[in-house]
C-alpha positions as CSV (number, residue, x, y, z in Angstrom):
1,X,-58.1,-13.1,31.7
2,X,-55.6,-12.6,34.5
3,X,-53.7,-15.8,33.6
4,X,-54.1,-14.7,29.7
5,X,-52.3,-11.0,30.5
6,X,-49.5,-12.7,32.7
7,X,-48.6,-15.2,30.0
8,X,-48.5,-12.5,27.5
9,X,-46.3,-10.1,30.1
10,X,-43.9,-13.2,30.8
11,X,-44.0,-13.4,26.2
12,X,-43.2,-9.8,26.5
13,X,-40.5,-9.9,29.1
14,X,-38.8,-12.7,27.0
15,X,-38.7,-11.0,23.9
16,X,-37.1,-7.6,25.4
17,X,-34.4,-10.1,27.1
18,X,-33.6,-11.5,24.0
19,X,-33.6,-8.6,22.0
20,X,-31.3,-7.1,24.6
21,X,-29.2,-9.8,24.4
22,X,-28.8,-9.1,21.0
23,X,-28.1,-5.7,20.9
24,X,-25.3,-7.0,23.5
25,X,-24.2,-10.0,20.4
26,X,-24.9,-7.0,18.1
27,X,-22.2,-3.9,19.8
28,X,-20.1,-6.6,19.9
29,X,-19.8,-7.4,16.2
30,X,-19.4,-3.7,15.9
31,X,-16.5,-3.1,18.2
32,X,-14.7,-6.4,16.6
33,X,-15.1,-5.1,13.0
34,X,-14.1,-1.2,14.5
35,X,-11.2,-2.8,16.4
36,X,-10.3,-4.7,12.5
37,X,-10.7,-1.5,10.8
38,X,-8.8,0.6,13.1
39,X,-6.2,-2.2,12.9
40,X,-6.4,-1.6,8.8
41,X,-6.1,2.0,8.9
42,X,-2.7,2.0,11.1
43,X,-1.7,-1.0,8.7
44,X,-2.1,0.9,5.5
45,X,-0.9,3.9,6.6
46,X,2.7,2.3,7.8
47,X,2.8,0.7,3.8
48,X,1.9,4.6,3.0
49,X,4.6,5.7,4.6
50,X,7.5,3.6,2.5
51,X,5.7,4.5,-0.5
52,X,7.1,7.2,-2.9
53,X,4.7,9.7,-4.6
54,X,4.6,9.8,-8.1
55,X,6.1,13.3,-8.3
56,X,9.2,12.5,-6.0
57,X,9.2,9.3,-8.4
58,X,9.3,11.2,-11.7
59,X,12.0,13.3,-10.3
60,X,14.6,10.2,-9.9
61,X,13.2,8.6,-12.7
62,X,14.4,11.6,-15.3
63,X,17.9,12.0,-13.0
64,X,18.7,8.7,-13.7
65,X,17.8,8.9,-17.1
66,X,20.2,12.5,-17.6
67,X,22.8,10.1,-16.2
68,X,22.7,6.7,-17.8
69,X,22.7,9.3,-21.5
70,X,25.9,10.9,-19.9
71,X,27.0,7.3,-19.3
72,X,26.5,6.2,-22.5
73,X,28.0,9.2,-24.2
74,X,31.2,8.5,-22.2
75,X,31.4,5.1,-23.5
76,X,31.1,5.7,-26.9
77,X,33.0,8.9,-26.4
78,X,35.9,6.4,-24.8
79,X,34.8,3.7,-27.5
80,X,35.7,6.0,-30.4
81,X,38.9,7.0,-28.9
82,X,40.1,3.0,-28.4
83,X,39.0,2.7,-32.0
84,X,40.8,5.6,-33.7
85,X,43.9,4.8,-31.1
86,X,43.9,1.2,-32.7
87,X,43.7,2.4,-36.0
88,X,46.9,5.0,-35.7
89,X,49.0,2.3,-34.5
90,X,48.2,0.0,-36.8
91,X,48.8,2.3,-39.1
92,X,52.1,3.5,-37.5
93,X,53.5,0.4,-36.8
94,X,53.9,-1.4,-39.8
């Protein structure tokens, strides 16, 4: 019976080694994939950083429109005056 208790002590004193070594195997994995996702984190917050928000895009986006229409109204403003220029001197001159 002794013999049958120090096998099952040595059985015993296995199993807690290896389960300790893999709670050791198992932090491990956890501090890698902490390490990764801290690494993420910093990542996608740089790329956050360059990013515009959709307000401060809006914004822009209806200036640039207000000045592309003044543009436009320019040229056909300047359009019309080449045209009705062209048509008093051909008119004029012959």
């Amino acid at each position: 019976m002794k013999d049958t208790l120090e096998i099952k002590v040595a059985v015993l004193e296995e199993r807690l080694v290896q389960a300790n070594h893999a709670l050791e195997l198992q932090a491990k994995a956890y501090e890698y994939r902490l390490e990764n996702l801290n690494h993420s984190a910093e990542k996608m917050s740089k790329m956050q950083e360059t990013y515009l928000t959709k307000e401060a895009y809006e914004l822009r986006h209806a200036t640039l429109e207000t000045k592309i229409d003044a543009i436009m109204k320019l040229t056909y403003v300047g359009l019309g005056i080449i045209l009705a220029t062209e048509f008093f001197l051909k008119f004029f001159i012959k």
